[in-house]
C-alpha positions in Angstrom: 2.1 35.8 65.3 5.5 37.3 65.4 8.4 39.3 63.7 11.4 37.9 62.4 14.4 38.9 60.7 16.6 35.9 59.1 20.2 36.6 57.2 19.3 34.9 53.8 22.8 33.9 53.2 24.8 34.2 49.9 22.1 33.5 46.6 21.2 29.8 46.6 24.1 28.8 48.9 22.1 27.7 52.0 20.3 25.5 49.5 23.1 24.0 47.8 25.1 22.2 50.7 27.5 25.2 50.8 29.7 24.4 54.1 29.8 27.7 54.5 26.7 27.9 55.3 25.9 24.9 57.3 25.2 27.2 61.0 23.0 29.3 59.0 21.2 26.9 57.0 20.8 24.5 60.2 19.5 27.6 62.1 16.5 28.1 59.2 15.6 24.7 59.0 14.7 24.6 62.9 13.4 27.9 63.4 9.9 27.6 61.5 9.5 24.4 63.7 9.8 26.4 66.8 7.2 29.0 65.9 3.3 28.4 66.3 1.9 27.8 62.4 0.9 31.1 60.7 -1.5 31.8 58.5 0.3 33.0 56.4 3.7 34.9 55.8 4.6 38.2 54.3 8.1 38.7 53.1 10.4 42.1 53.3 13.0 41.2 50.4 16.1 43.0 50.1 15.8 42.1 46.4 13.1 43.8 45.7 12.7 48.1 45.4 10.6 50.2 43.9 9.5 53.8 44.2 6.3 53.1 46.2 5.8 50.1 48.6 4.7 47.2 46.1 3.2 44.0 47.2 3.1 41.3 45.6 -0.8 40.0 44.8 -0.7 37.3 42.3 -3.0 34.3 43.4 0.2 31.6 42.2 3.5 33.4 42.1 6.4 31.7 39.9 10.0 31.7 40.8 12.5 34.3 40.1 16.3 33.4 39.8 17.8 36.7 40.5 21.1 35.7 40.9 23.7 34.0 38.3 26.7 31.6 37.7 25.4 28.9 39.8 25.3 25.4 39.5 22.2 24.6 37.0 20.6 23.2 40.3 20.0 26.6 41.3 17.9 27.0 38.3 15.6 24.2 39.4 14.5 24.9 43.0 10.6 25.3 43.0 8.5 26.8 45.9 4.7 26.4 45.2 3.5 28.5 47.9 0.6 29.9 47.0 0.0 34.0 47.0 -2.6 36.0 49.0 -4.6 38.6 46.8 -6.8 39.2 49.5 -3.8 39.7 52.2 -2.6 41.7 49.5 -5.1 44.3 49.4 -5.5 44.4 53.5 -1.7 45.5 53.6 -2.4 47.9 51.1 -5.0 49.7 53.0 -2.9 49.2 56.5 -0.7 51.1 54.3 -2.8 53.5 52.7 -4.1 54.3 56.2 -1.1 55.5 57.6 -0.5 57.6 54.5 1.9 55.3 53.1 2.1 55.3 49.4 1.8 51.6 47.9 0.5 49.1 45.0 -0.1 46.1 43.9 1.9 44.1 41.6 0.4 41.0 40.4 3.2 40.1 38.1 6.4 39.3 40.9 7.1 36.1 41.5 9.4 34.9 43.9 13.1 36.3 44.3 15.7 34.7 46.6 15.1 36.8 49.1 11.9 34.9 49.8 12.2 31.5 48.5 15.9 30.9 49.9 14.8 30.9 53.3 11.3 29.6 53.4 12.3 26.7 51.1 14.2 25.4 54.7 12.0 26.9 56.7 8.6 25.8 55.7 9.4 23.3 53.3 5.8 21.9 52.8 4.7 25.6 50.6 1.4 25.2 52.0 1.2 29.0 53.8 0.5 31.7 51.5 2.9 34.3 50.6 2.8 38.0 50.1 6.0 39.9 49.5 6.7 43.5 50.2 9.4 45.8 48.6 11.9 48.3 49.8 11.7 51.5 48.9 14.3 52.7 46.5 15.3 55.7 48.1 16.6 53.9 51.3 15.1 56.5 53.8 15.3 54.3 57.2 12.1 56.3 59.1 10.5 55.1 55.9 10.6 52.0 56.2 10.4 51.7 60.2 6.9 53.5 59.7 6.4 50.7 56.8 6.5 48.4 59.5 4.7 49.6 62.0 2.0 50.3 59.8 2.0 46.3 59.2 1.7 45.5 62.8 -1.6 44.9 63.0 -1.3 41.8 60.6 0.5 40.1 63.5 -2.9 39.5 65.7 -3.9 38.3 62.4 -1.7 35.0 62.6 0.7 36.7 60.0 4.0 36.1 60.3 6.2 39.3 59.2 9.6 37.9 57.9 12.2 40.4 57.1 15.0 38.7 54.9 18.4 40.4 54.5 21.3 40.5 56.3 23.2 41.9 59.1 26.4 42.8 57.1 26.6 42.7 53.5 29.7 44.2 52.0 30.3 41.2 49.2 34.0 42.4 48.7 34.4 42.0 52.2 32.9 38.6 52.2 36.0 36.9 50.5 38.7 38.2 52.5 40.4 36.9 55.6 41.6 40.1 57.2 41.2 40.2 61.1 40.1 43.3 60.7 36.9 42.3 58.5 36.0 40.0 61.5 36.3 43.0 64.0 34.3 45.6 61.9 31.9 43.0 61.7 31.5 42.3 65.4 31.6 45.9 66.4 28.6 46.5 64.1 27.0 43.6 65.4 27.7 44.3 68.8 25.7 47.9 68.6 23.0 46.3 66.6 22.2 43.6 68.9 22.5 46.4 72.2 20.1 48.8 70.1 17.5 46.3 69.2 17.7 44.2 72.2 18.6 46.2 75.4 15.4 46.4 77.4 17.0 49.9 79.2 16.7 51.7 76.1 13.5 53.2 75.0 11.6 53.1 71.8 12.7 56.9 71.1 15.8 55.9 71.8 16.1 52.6 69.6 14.6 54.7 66.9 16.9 57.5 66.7 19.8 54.8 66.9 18.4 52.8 63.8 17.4 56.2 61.8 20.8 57.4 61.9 22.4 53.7 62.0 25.6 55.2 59.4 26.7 57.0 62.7 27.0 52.8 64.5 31.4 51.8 64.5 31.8 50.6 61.1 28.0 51.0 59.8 29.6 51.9 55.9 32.2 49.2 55.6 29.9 46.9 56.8 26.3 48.1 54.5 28.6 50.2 51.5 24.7 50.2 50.5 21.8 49.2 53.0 19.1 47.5 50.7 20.4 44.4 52.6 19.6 46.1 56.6 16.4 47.6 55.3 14.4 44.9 56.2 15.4 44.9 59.7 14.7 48.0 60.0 10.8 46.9 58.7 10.8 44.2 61.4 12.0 46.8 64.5 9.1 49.0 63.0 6.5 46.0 63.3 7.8 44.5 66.7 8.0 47.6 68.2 4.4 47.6 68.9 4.7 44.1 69.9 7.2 43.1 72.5 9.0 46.3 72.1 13.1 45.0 72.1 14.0 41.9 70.1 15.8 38.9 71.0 18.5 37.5 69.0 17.8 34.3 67.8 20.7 33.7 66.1 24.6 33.9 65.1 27.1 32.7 63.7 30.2 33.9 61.5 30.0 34.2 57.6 33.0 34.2 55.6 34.7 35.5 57.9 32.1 38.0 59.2 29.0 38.3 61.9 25.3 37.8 60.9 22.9 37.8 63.3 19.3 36.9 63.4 16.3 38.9 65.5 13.0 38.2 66.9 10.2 40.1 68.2 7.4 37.3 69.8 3.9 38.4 70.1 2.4 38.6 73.6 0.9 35.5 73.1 3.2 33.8 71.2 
């Protein structure tokens, strides 16, 4: 299988009809069409961080509404995908063999992060589910090397789906400045020519993303970068895959640029 990273949108929106969202939510309902079937699918959620790797490793996770003043729809959505114990405890010792400090947590359901996108994308819930969190102290090498420790699950059928976003500066979200929708397109633009230009190398993409604060408006547009950590997670996975990504995907958010990236297998 592959790597992908999808923009999740704002909270439920994609789900709700939000117009706003229509590109975005368009783009996730086709993309799981256009990729073989995996066998499963483990989720890097920005909403999710802990002090240790965590995975998620209960047998039938719940839902997890982490998000609030929305329509009581919002409330409602279900995803019955089951869970993965058993995938669990494989990523766990992928993890544990690259010295990577992790547990299990049999408790966490599903937040947003995950169940917004895979509610479009694989709207059937019939591939298991195992969730991965960030790392609460926000150390990029940390979670590149979280990836690439995962990505031997991809000659497993896994699917590794990061799901954040590109830029996520919520203030920034509501205005109309020009100058929002520049800062957002110069951070896009370096983004997309460090993961995807085929004349850089993998040092070279690496020391880009590691010190990705130093990228034309990398603060304005991540004030904190819980929401580009998964990325990250998916450059460290589909490095040892294809190597550069391809963008999928992009479109303009309120007002700003998100963008979507893929990594395909080599015999994907």
């Amino acid at each position: 299988m592959s790597v992908l990273f999808v923009p999740h949108g704002g909270g439920p929106m994609p789900l709700l009809g939000d117009e706003n969202h229509r590109a975005l939510t368009q783009f996730m309902r086709t993309v799981g069409g256009e990729l073989p079937k995996p066998k499963a699918i483990v989720v890097i959620t920005a909403h999710w961080e802990e002090n240790v790797a965590t995975i998620s490793s209960s047998p039938a996770p719940g839902m997890f509404y982490d998000y609030h003043g929305f329509p009581q729809e919002a409330y409602e959505f279900k995803y019955s995908a089951p869970g993965n114990p058993e995938l669990a405890e494989n990523i766990m010792r992928l993890l544990q063999a690259d010295g990577i400090k992790c547990k299990l947590d049999s408790a966490r359901d599903f937040d947003h992060g995950t169940f917004v996108p895979l509610m479009l994308m694989y709207p059937a819930a019939d591939i298991p589910v195992v969730q991965i969190s960030l790392l609460n102290n926000l150390d990029p090498a940390a979670h590149i090397a979280l990836g690439k420790a995962l990505a031997p699950l991809c000659s497993q059928g896994v699917l590794i789906l990061g799901s954040g976003m590109s830029f996520h500066n919520m203030r920034a979200f509501f205005t109309s400045s020009p100058s929002t929708r520049d800062k957002s397109e110069y951070f896009d633009n370096w983004l997309t020519e460090t993961l995807t230009n085929t004349a850089l190398t993998a040092d070279e993409q690496q020391v880009r993303l590691v010190n990705w604060q130093s990228a034309p408006e990398a603060r304005f547009c991540h004030p904190r970068e819980e929401h580009l950590l998964p990325l990250l997670v998916c450059y460290g996975a589909g490095s040892a895959l294809s190597g550069h990504a391809v963008k999928l995907f992009d479109t303009f958010l309120f007002n700003t640029k998100i963008s979507a990236f893929f990594w395909p297998s080599q015999n994907a």
